[in-house]
C-alpha positions in Angstrom: 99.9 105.7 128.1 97.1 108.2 126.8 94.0 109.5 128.6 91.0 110.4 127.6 87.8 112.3 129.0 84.5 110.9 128.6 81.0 112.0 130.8 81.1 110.2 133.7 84.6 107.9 133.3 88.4 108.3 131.8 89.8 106.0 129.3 93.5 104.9 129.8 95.0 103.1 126.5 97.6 101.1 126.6 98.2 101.6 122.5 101.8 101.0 121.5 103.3 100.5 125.4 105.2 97.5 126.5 102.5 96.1 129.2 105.4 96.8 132.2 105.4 100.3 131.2 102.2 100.9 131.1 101.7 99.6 134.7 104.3 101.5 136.0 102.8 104.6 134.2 98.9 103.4 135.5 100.8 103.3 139.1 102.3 106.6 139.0 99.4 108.7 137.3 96.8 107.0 139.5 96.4 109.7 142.0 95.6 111.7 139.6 92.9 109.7 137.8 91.3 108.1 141.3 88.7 110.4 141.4 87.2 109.5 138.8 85.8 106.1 137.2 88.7 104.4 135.0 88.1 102.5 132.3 91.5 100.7 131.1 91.9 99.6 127.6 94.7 97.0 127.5 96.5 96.1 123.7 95.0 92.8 122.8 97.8 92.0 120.5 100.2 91.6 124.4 98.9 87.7 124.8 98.4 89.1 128.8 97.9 86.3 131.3 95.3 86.0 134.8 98.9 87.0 136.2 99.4 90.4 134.4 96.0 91.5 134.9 95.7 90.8 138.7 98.6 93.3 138.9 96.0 95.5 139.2 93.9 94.0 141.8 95.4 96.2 144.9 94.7 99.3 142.5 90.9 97.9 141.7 89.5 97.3 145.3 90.5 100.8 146.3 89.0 102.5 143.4 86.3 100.1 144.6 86.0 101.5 148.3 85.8 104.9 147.3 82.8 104.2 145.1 84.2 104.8 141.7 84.3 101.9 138.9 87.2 100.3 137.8 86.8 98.4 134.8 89.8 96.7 132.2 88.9 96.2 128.9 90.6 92.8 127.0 89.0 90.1 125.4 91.0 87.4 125.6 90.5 85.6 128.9 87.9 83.6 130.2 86.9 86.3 132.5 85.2 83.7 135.1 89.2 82.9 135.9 89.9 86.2 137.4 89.2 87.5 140.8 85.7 89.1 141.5 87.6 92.6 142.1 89.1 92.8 138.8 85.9 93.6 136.7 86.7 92.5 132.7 85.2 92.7 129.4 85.9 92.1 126.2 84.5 96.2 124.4 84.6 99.3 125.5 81.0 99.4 125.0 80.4 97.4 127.6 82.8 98.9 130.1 80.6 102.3 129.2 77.4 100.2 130.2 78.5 99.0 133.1 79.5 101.9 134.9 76.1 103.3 134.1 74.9 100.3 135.8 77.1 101.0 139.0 76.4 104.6 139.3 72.8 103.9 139.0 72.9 101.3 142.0 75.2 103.7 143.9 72.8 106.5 143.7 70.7 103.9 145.1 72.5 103.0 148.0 73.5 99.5 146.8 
């Protein structure tokens, strides 16, 4: 697992991990990262399933409740197949703009 620094999120990258690993890795650095907004990049050459990535669903609506962003990066689901608390998309990009979006509707009061 590798982290990364960005402005306002940190990058986790899966890169080279056997998927398990890397969740049990996610799992036991994630006290460490909560604080912040995460941004997971997951290895599209693993063929994950719905199943793998709702593993972290208990991990995404407490990052959720504390008013941080949680988003995965993969492109190779239909996204409209996972729950609503396990927020997908297919580039990095996008996981950039869409915590953007959040903060700006938290600093709202949405």
């Amino acid at each position: 697992m590798k982290t990364k620094q960005h402005d306002n999120y940190i990058l986790v990258s899966q890169k080279n991990q056997d998927f398990d690993d890397f969740v049990k890795n996610f799992n036991t650095e994630y006290e460490l990262l909560k604080a912040c907004n995460i941004v997971l990049d997951l290895d599209k050459k693993q063929n994950l399933t719905i199943k793998d990535l709702t593993r972290f669903k208990k991990i995404a609506t407490q990052h959720s409740k504390s008013k941080k962003s949680f988003v995965i990066v993969y492109d190779d689901l239909n996204f409209n197949d996972l729950p609503e608390t396990l927020v997908t998309v297919p580039t990095i990009q996008e996981a950039k703009d869409l915590i953007e979006m959040e903060e700006i509707e938290r600093d709202l009061g949405f």
